[in-house]
Steps between C-alpha positions, in 0.01 A plus 500: 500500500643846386551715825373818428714866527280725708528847632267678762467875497307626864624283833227624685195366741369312198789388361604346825198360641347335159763466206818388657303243685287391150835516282714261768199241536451521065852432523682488113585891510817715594490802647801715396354812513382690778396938491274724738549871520646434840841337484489320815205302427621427170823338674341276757263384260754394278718314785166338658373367166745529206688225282823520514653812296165685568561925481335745690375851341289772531428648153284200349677569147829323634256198546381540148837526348565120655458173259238382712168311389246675707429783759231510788406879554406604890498844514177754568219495235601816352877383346328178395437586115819700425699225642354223355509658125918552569495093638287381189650762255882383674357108377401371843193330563300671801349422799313799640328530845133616481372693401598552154517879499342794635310579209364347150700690278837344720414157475454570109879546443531213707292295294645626210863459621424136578352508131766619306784353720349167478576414860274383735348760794322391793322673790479369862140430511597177740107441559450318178747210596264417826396165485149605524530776207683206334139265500271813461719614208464173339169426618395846352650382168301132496205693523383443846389871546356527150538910402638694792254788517551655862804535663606642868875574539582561861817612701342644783722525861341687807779648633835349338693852314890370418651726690869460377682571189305783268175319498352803605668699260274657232787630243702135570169272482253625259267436770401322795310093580327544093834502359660319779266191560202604331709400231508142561141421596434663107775297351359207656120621418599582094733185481238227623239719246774438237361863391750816462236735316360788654215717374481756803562529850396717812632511827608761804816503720468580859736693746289453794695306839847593352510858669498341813708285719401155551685325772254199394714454180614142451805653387554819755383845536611702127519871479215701282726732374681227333170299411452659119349235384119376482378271859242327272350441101203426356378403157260378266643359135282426238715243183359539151323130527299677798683338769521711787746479838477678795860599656564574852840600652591635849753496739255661763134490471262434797336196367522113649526384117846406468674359209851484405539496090250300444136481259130333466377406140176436401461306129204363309562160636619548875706775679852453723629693820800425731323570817638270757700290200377476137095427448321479218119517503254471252152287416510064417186250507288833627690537778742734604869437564815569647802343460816586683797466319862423711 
C-alpha cells in the first residue's frame, strides 16, 4: 500500500482533538508537514505526531512548495477558500474542515479549483460516515422513504457557546452555530435527500442570550463584547421539486429540544429520525410501525 505524503496547515483545537487522532488510527499516511500562524504550536505538533523528517512552518505556502500528496486544512472558516485554491492550484488533493467557506461565491473557486486541477477536495462533514447515516443513506437510496418531501435539520444546544479559539469571532467565522454546526445537521439533511437544488430560502439570525454572561455555559462564562456572532438561526428552504426543510441552529436557546447535528425525514413511503438511535416509521398490513435501527 502506497503511504501517502501529507501536510497539515492549522495545529489548532480541531486539528488536535479530531484529525491527528483519525489520521494515526487510518494509518497509511505521513505527516511531514506541519504550519499554524503560531510557531510554537506548529513545533510540538510536528514532534508529537510527525514522520520522521516532518518540518514545521508558519506561512502555509512553504507546505505547498513540498512534494507531498495531500494537505488537511484547520484553520478558521474565513482562510478556508484562499488556501485551499493555492493547495489544489499547488497539485495537492484537499481535505478541508467544515464548513466549506464562508460564502457561495468562495466555495465556487473551490469547486472550480478542484475542477480544473483535477484533484480531489473534501470537506469534514464527519456525520455522513455514522453508521446510522450509513443505513439511512442507503436505505434512502433502496427506496424505503419513497420521495423525501419534508425535512427538519436540527443542531439545537441550550446553553453550549465554544468558548475558545475565535468561535465567537464574526470577521474570523462568518458566523456563529448555522455556519458552525448548523452546518452539519444540513449536510446530513441534503445528503440523505440526495438533493443539492434550491429554489428559495428564508430564515432570521438571532443575537439574543449572547450579550450576557452565562455562567450556565457547558463551556464557561464568554464575554459579549467578543460574542459578534449570531446565538441562534432559523430557516425555512423550499428545493425546486417542492421539498421543503426546516433548519434550526443554536448554541443558546431556552428550549428542552436538544439535538446535536442531527435531522427527521418524512418520504412517501415512511419517514426516519435518530431520536434515541436511528428509527424509521412508517405504515405495513394497516398498521403503524417503528423500527429501531442499531
Amino acid at each position: 500500500m502506497k503511504i501517502l505524503r501529507a501536510g497539515i496547515i492549522g495545529c489548532g483545537d480541531i486539528a488536535e482533538g479530531k484529525y491527528f487522532p483519525a489520521i494515526k488510527a487510518a494509518g497509511g499516511i505521513d505527516l511531514l508537514a506541519f504550519c499554524d500562524i503560531s510557531e510554537a504550536k506548529a513545533g510540538i505538533a510536528c514532534a508529537q505526531h510527525g514522520a520522521p523528517g516532518a518540518k514545521a512552518f508558519t506561512d502555509y505556502q512553504d507546505v505547498l512548495a513540498m512534494d507531498l500528496d495531500l494537505v488537511f486544512i484547520c484553520t478558521p472558516n474565513r482562510s478556508h477558500s484562499p488556501i485551499t485554491v493555492d493547495a489544489l492550484g499547488s497539485g495537492k488533493h484537499v481535505m478541508c474542515e467544515k464548513p466549506m467557506a464562508i460564502s457561495a461565491k468562495e466555495a465556487e473557486k473551490m469547486f472550480q479549483a478542484a475542477r480544473k486541477t483535477g484533484k480531489l477536495l473534501n470537506i469534514g462533514y464527519q456525520s455522513r460516515f455514522r453508521a446510522d447515516s450509513q443505513y439511512l443513506k442507503k436505505a434512502a437510496e433502496a427506496g424505503v422513504l419513497g420521495e423525501v418531501y419534508f425535512a427538519k435539520a436540527n443542531a439545537v444546544r441550550r446553553r453550549a457557546v465554544p468558548t475558545w479559539g475565535v468561535f465567537l469571532n464574526e470577521h474570523a467565522q462568518g458566523g456563529g452555530p448555522l455556519i458552525d454546526i448548523g452546518t452539519h445537521a444540513l449536510d446530513l439533511t441534503l445528503w440523505i435527500m440526495d438533493n443539492y437544488k434550491p429554489s428559495y430560502a428564508v430564515g432570521t439570525v438571532y443575537h439574543k442570550l449572547n450579550r450576557d454572561r452565562s455562567p450556565a455555559n457547558a463551556w464557561g462564562d464568554w464575554d459579549p463584547d467578543a460574542f459578534t456572532v449570531e446565538d441562534s438561526a432559523f430557516g425555512f428552504i423550499v428545493m425546486e421539486n417542492g421539498a421543503t426543510i426546516m433548519l434550526c441552529a443554536s448554541w443558546a436557546l431556552n428550549t428542552l429540544e436538544v439535538e446535536e447535528a442531527t435531522c427527521t425525514l418524512s418520504g412517501t413511503k415512511a419517514g426516519a429520525d435518530f431520536h434515541d438511535g436511528l428509527r424509521i416509521n412508517g405504515v405495513r398490513h394497516g398498521q403503524q410501525y417503528v423500527e429501531m435501527v442499531g
